[in-house]
C-alpha positions in Angstrom: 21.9 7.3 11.4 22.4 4.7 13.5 22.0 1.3 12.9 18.5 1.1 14.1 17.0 3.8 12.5 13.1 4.6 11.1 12.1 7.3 9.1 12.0 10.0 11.8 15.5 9.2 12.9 14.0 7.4 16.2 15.6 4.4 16.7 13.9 1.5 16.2 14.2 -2.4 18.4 16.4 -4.4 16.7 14.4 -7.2 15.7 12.3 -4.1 13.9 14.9 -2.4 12.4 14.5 -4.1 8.7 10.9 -3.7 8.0 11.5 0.6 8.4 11.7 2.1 5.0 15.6 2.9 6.1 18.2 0.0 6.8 21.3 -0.1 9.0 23.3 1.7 6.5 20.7 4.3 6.1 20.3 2.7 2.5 16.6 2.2 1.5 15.1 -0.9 2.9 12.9 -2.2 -0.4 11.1 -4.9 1.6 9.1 -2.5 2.5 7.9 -2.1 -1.3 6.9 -5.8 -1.8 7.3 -8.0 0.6 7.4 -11.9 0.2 4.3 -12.6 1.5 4.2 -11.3 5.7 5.3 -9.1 7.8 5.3 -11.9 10.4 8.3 -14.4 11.7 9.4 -16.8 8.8 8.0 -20.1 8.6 9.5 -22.5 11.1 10.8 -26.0 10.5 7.2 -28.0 10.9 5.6 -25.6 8.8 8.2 -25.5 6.1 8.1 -29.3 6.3 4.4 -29.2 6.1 4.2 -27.0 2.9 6.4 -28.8 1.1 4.3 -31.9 1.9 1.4 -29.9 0.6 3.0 -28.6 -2.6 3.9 -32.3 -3.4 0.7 -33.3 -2.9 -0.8 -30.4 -5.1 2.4 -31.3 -7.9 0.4 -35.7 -7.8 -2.6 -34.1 -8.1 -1.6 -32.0 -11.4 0.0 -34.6 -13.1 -2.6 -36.8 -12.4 -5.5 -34.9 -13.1 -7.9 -35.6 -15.2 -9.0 -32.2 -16.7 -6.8 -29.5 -17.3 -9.2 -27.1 -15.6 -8.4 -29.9 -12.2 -5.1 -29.3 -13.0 -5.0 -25.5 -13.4 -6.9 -25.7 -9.8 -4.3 -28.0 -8.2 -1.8 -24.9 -9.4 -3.7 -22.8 -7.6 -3.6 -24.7 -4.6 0.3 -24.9 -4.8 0.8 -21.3 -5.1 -1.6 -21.0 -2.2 0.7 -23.1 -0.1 4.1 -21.5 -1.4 2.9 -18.1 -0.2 1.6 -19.3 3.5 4.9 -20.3 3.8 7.0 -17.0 2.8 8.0 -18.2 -0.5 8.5 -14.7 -2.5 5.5 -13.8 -4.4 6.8 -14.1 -7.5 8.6 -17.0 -7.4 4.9 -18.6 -5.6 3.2 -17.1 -9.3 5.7 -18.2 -11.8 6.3 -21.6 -10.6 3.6 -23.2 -10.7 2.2 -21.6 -13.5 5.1 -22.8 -15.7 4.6 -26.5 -14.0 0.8 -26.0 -15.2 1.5 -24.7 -18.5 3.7 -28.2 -19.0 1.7 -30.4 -17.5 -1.6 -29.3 -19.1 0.2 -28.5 -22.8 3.8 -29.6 -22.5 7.0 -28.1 -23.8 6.0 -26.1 -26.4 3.4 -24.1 -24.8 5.7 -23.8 -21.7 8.8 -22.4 -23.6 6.2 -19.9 -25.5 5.1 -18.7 -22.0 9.1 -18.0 -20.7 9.9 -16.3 -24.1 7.0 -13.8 -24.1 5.8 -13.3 -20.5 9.1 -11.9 -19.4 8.6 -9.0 -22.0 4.8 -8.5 -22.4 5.0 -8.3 -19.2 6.6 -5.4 -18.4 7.1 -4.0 -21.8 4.5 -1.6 -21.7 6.1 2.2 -21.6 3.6 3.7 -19.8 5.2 1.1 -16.6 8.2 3.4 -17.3 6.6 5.9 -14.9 7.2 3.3 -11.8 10.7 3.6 -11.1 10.5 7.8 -11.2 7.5 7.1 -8.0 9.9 4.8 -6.6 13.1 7.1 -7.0 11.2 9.7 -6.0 10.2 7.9 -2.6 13.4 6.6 -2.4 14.8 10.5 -2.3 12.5 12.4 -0.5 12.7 9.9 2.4 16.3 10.5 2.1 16.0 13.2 2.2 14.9 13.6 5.9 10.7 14.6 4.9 8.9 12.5 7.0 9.9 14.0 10.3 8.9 17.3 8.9 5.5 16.2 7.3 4.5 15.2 10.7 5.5 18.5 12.3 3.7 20.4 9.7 0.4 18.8 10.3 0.9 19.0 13.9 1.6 22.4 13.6 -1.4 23.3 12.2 -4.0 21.1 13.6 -2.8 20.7 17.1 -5.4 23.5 17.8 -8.5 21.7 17.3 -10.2 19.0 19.1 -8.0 16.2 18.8 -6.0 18.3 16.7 -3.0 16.0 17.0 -4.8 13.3 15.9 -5.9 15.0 12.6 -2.5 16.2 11.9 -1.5 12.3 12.6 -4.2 11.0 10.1 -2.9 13.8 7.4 0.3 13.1 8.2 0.3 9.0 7.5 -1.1 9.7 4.0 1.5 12.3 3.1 4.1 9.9 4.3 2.4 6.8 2.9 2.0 8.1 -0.4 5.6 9.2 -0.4 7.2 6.6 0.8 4.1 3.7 -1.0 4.6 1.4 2.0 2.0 1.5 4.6 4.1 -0.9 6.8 7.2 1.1 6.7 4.8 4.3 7.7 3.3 2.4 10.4 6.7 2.1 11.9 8.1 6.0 11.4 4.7 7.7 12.4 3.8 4.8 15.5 7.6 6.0 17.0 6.6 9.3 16.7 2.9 10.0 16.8 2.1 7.3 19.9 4.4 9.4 22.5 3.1 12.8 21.2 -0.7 11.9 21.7 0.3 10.0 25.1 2.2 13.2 26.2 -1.0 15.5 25.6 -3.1 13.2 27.9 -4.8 10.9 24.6 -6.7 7.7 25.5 -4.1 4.9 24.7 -6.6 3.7 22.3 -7.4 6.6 20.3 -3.2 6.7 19.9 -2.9 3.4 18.4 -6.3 3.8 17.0 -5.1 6.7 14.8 -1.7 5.4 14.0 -3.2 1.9 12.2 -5.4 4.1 10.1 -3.3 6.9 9.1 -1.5 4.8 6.7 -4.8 3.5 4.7 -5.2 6.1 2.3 -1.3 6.8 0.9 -1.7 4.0 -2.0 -4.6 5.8 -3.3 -3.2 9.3 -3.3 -0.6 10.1 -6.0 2.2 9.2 -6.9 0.9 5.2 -6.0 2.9 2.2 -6.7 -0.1 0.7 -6.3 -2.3 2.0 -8.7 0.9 1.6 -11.1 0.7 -1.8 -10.4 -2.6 -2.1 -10.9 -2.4 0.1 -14.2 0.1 -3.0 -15.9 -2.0 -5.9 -14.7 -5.5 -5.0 -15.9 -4.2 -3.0 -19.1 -6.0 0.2 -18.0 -3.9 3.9 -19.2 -1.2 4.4 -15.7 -2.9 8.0 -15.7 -6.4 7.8 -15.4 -5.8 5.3 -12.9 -3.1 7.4 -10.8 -6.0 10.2 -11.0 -8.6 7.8 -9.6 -7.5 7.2 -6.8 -6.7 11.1 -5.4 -10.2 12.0 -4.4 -11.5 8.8 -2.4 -7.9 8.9 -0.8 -7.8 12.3 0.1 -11.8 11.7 1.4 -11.4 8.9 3.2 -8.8 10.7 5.0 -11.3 13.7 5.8 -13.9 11.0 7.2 -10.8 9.5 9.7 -10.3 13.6 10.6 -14.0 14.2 11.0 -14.4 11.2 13.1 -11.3 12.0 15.5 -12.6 15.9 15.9 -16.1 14.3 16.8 -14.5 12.3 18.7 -12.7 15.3 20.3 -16.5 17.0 21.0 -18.3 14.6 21.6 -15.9 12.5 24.7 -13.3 14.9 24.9 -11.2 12.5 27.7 -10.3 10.5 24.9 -8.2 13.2 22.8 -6.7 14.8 26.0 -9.1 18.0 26.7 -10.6 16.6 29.5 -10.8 18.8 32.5 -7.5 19.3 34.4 -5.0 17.7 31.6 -2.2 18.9 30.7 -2.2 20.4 27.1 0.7 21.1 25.0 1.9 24.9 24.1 0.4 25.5 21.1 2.3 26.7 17.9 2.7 30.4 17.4 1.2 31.3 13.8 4.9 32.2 12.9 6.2 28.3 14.1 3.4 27.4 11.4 4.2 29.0 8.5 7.6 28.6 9.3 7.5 24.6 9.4 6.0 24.9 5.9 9.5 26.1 4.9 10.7 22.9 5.5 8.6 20.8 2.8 8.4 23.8 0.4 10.3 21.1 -1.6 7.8 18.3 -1.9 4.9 21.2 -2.7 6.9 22.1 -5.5 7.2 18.4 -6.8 3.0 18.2 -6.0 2.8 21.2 -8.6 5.1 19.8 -11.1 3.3 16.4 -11.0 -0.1 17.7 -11.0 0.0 20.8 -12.3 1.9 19.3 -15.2 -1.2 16.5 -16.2 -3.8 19.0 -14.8 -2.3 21.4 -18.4 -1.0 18.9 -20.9 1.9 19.6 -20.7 3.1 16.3 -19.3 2.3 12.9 -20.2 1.6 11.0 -16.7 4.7 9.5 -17.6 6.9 12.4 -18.3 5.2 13.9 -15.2 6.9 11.1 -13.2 10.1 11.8 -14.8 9.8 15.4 -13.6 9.0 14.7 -10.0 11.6 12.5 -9.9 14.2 15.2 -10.8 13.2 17.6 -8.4 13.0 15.1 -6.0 17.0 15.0 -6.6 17.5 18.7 -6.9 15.6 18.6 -3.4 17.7 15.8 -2.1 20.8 17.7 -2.6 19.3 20.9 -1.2 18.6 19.2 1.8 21.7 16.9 2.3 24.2 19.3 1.5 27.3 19.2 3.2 26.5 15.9 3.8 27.6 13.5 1.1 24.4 14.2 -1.0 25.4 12.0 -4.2 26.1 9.0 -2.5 22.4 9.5 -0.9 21.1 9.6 -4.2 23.4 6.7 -5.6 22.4 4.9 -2.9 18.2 5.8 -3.7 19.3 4.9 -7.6 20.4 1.9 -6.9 17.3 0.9 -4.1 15.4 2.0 -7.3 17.0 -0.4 -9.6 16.2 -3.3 -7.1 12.6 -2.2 -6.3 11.6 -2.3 -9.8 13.1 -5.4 -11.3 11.5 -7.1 -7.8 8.0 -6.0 -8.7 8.7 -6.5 -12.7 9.4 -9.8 -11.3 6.3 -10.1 -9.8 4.5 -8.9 -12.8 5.9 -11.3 -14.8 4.4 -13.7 -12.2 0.6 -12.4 -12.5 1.5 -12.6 -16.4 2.1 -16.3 -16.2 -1.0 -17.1 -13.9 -3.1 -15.3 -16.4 -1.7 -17.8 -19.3 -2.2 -20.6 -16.8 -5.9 -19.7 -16.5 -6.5 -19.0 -20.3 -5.2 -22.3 -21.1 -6.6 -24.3 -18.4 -10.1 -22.7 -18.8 -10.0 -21.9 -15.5 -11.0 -18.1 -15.9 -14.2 -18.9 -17.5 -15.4 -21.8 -15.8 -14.7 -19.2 -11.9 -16.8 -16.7 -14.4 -19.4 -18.9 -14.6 -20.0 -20.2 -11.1 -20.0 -16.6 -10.0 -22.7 -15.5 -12.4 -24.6 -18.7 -11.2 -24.5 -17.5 -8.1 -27.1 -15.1 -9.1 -25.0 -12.2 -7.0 -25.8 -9.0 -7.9 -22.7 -6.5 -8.6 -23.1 -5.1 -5.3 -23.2 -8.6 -3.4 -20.5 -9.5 -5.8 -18.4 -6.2 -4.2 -19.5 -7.6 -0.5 -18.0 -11.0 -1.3 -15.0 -9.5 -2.0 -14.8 -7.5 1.2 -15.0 -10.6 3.1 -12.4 -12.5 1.0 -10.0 -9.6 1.1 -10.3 -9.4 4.7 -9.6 -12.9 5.6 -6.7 -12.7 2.9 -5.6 -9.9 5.3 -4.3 -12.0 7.9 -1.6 -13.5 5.5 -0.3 -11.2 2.8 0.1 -7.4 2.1 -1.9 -5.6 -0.4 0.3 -5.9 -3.0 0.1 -9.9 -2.6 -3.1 -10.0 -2.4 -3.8 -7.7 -5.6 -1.7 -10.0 -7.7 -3.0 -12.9 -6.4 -6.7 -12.2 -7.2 -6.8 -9.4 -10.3 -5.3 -12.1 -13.3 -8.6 -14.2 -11.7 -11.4 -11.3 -11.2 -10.7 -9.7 -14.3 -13.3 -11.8 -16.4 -15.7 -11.4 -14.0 -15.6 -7.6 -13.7 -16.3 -7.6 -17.3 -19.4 -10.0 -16.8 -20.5 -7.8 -13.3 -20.3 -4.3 -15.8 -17.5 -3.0 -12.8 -15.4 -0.5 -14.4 -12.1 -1.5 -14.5 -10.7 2.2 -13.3 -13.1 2.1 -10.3 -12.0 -1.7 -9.6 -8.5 -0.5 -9.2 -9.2 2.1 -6.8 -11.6 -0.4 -4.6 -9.4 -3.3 -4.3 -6.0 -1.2 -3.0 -8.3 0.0 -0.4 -9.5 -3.2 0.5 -6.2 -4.8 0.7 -5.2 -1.7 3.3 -8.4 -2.5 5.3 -7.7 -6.7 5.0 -4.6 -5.3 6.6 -5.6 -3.6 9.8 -8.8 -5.7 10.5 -8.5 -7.9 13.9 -7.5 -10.3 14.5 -5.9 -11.4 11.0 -5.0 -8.4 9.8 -0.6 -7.8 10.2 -0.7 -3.5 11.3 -2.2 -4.1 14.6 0.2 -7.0 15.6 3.2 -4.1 14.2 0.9 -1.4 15.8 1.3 -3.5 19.5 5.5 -4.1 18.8 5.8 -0.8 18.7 3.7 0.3 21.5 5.5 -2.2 24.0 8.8 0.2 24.0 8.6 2.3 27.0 10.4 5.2 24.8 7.3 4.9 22.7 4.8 4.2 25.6 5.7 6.5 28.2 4.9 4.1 31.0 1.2 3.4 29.4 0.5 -0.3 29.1 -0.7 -1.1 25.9 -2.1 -4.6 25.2 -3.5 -6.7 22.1 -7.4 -5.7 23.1 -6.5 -2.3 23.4 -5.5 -2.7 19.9 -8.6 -4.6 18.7 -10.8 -2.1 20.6 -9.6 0.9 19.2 -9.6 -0.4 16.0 -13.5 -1.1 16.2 -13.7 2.6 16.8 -12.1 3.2 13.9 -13.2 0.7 11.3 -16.9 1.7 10.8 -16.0 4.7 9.2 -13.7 3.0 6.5 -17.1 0.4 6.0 -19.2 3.2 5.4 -16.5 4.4 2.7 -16.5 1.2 1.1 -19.8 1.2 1.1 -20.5 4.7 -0.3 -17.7 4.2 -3.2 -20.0 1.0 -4.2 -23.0 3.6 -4.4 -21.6 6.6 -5.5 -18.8 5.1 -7.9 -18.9 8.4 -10.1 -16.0 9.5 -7.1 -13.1 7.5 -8.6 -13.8 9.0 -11.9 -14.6 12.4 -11.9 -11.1 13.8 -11.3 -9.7 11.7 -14.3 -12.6 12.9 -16.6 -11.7 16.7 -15.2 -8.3 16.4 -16.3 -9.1 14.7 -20.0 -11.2 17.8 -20.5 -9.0 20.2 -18.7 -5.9 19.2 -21.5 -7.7 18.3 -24.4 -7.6 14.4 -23.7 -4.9 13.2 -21.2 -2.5 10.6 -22.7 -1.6 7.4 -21.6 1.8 7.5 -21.6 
């Protein structure tokens, strides 16, 4: 590869090349993974200058504070202020939480919090299953899959009304869930999807349109970082949350296909089967079955990784494990002749750094949870929601709008860590299952981050589509953007919407598989 590379081996610009999922070298770029805070430019001099003003401000205000509860609050205000100006997430959660800790109870408390946090932290075996996801991602992007998941699904849907949209929208969550960085999709499917919809005659619109959504559902859909993530912060078994998250994703993706093939009925101009276009040559039924060849591998890894919980004969965590050596069977397979070990050298050692960044981060959320136990904070944010009188489902629509609005500065990742250690109490107090929490607040923090005009896909989304290798002469601007994403964002409300109502969805496949084995185990 080249130095500018993405996923699909299109090259990328150069001031875009770092955020795809593969760097110069063609080493794994973890960034994508957990990111400090943004995918936008880096905090310039005034704002830099202003933050540290702030976070001054916040440090007089917590030393001089009257109640600790004050001075838990001033914390939070500091790590609010650290991450709106790029400092790395877990650096913005530890700090000030150990600056709390001492300032509320002094040195003892503080040195209990750095000798236990660090370990209860990220202790927990059942975590053990993140870096197989992550090696596994790490591999099968190696090993060249994305450009062939998106010529599977466009093999076999390019024959329907907006066909090639559908095979986008299935493609995005394959490739999302693989790689468990909606960003980093965002850039290998936008260089590739955007000039294959232009080329069969797509409103500009409906391109970008599908692109921003595609990604949405791949944190829900096994194997999810995410939901691992999720799993270690709020003490919930990694595998009944994994499970929860597989139907809504792989349904919410149905609704974006249903909704592009209406689309594709109902204003047929918009996907390219208008009258006197130009369509593509359509896929012979051999080209089809013949481009499944080419991910026979990653169907194989589905089987062991499912069909290993679905029977008991995996833990979720040995499951992992599993998937995670085919993955480097595959890897070989696919790069042989090609220097195969050092690819997965290279994808072990990407691994290595993925996971002690998001331990790191962990550790972070761990700290911010003592700060709030000893500060009181937790309770006394309990209490003044409960006063509120909100019901559980206004509760849910508070959130919405909070998650949105978060949206415009951190990914969903952020924004989970940042909020979970603080919501937790409450969920207990709402009567929201945990397990159904999990699932709802990874897809929220996808939808804070495509919603105009804070959230940070439609402003990559807009990069992208400025290239004239990727626009094919079309001018794309920022309300073409906005207005295609407000064709596409009603559906996702009405999902939100019907997970609130129909909750049972997040936790009937879990339930299926507990009675399928005998009782799933945690770990």
């Amino acid at each position: 590869m080249n130095a500018n590379t993405d996923l699909t081996g299109a090259s990328l610009p150069p001031d875009h090349a770092s955020s795809a999922n593969i760097t110069g070298t063609g080493r794994p770029n973890t960034t994508a993974l957990f990111p400090t805070v943004s995918r936008r430019e880096r905090s310039g001099p005034l704002a830099l200058t202003i933050g540290f003003g702030l976070v001054a401000v916040c440090l007089i205000g917590l030393f001089t504070s009257p109640t600790a509860a004050i001075g838990g609050a001033w914390c939070i205000g500091m790590m609010l202020v650290l991450l709106f100006i790029s400092v790395p997430v877990a650096i913005a959660l530890s700090v000030p939480s150990i600056i709390g800790v001492y300032a509320v109870s002094g040195i003892p408390a503080t040195m209990n919090i750095l000798a236990t946090a660090p370990f209860s932290a990220v202790s927990d075996w059942t975590l053990s299953v993140l870096p197989m996801f992550i090696f596994m991602g790490m591999l099968l992007t190696q090993s060249g899959l994305s450009a062939k998941i998106y010529r599977v699904a466009d093999h076999w849907f390019s024959w329907l009304p907006g066909g090639i949209g559908i095979g986008t929208t299935f493609a995005g969550a394959g490739l999302s869930a693989v790689t468990g960085s909606t960003i980093g999709m965002t850039y290998a499917l936008g260089r590739a999807g955007i000039p294959e919809m232009l080329k069969a005659s797509y409103d500009r619109r409906m391109a970008v349109g599908t692109i921003m959504v595609s990604g949405m559902t791949g944190n829900l859909i096994p194997p999810s970082i995410l939901m691992v993530v999720y799993a270690g912060i709020a003490s919930v078994p990694v595998g009944p949350a994994l499970m929860a998250g597989a139907v809504p994703g792989i349904l919410l993706a149905l609704c974006f296909a249903i909704f592009i093939f209406a689309i594709g009925l109902v204003a047929p101009s918009l996907v390219g089967r208008e009258a006197g276009t130009t369509e593509r040559t359509r896929p012979t039924w051999r080209q089809r079955f013949t481009s499944l060849g080419g991910v026979w591998g990653f169907l194989v890894i589905l089987v062991v990784l499912f069909g290993g919980m679905f029977s008991g004969i995996f833990t979720p965590t040995e499951a992992g494990a599993a998937a995670a050596l085919c993955s480097v069977l595959l890897c070989l397979w696919e790069k042989r002749g090609e220097r195969p070990w050092r690819k997965v050298a290279e994808s072990a050692l990407a691994t290595v750094s993925a996971t002690s960044a998001i331990f790191f981060i962990m550790i972070g959320a761990t700290m911010l949870t003592s700060l709030l136990a000893i500060t009181g904070l937790a309770p006394i944010l309990t209490g003044f929601i409960t006063s509120l009188g909100l019901s559980t489902v206004g509760f849910l629509l508070v959130l919405i709008v909070l998650y949105v609005i978060m949206g415009m500065f951190f990914d969903t990742m952020s924004m989970m860590l940042l909020t979970i250690p603080i919501l937790l109490p409450t969920l207990e107090t709402m009567g929201v299952s945990p397990l159904w929490f999990g699932v709802f607040v990874v897809l929220l923090g996808e939808f804070g981050m495509i919603t105009p005009p804070v959230g940070i896909i439609p402003y990559i989304v807009h990069s992208i589509a400025k290239h004239p290798d990727v626009n094919l002469g079309h001018t794309v601007t920022l309300r073409d953007i906005f207005t295609s994403l407000l064709w596409f964002l009603p559906v996702a409300v009405v999902f939100l919407v019907l997970m609130i109502v129909a909750p049972g969805m997040t936790e009937w496949l879990p339930d299926l598989i507990e009675r399928t084995s005998g009782g799933m185990a945690a770990g």
